[in-house]
N, C-alpha and C positions, 0 to 999 in steps of 0.2 A: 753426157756423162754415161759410162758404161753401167751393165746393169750389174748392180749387186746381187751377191746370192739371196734367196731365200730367207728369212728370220722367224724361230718363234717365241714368243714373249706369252710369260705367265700373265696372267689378266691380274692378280694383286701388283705386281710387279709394275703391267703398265699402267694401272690406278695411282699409283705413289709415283713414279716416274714423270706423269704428267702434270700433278701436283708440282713436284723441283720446276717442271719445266714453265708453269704458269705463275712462281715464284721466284724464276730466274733473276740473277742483279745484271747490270751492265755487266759488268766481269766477263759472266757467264754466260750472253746471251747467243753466242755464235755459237758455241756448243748445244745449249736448249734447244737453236734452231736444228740443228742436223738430227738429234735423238728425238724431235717430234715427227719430224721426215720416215724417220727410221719405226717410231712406233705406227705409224700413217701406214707405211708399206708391211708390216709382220703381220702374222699370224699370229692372233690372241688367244692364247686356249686356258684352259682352266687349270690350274698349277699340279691337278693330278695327270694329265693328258700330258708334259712335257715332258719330249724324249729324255733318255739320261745323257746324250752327247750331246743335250744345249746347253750354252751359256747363259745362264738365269743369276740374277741377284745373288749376292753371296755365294758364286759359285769358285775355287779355285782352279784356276787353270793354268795353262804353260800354253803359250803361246811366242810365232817369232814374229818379232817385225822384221819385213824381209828387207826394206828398203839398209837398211843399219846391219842387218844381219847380226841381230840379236836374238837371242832366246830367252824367255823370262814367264816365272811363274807370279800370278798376281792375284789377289783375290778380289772381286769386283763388288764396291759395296758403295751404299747411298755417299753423300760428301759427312754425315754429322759422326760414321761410324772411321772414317781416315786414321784417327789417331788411335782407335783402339785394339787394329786388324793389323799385323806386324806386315803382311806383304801386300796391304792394302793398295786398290786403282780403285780411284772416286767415277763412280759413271758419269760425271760430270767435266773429266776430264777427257779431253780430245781422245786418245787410243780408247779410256772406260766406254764412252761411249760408242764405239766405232764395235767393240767384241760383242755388245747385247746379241741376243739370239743366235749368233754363228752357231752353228755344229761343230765337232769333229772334221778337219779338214778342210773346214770353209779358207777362205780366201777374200778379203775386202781388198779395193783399194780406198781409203781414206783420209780424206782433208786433214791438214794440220794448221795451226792460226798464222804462222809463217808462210801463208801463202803455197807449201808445199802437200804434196800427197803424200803417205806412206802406204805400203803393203803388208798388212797382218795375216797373218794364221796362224787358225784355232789348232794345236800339235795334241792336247789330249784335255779332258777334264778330271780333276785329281778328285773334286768332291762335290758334290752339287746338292744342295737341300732336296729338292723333290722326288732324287733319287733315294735321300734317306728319310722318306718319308716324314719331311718339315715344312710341309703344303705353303706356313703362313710366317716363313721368317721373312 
């Protein structure tokens, strides 16, 4: 597998992350596994230390998938908050999980459960907690 960029992940972030992911159902388990792979390889830093061009929990972003050549703004939040975020991506969901930690510019290629890859990037972050000083949402 080629290597992925870089990631860094809030430490409440990957505390609750890994919770879902040791709570996983069947449903969910091929995605649990990639987002533990993905917390395994990041950078965990203290939610005041993360840059403001990372992708962190509740963060809104626009990003494209390149494979589709699509562009789309999403905001990436646990699976229990889906319904109550209008342009909500559940991290639990194959892309959700795939954008954790990117920066600005990053670039994955990432598994999809169809047996296929896609290609994402991160194109800007519209709002990100940490940057507005919300350490613990």
């Amino acid at each position: 597998m080629e290597q992925r960029p870089p990631i860094y992940i809030n430490r409440l972030d990957a505390e609750r992350l890994q919770r879902l992911i040791d709570s996983a159902t069947d449903k969910e388990l091929a995605v649990a596994e990639l987002l533990e792979e993905e917390l395994a390889r990041g950078n965990v830093l203290d939610p005041e230390l993360i840059p403001d061009n990372v992708v962190s929990m509740n963060s809104q972003i626009r990003f494209t998938d390149l494979a589709r050549g699509r562009q789309m703004i999403r905001t990436l939040v646990y699976p229990h908050s889906v319904d109550s975020v209008e342009d909500a991506i559940s991290v639990m969901a194959p892309i959700g999980a795939g954008l954790i930690g990117l920066k600005v510019g990053d670039v994955i290629n990432w598994p999809l459960p169809n047996s296929t890859t896609t290609q994402l990037r991160v194109d800007a972050i519209l709002w990100q907690p940490e940057r507005e000083k919300q350490f613990h949402r």
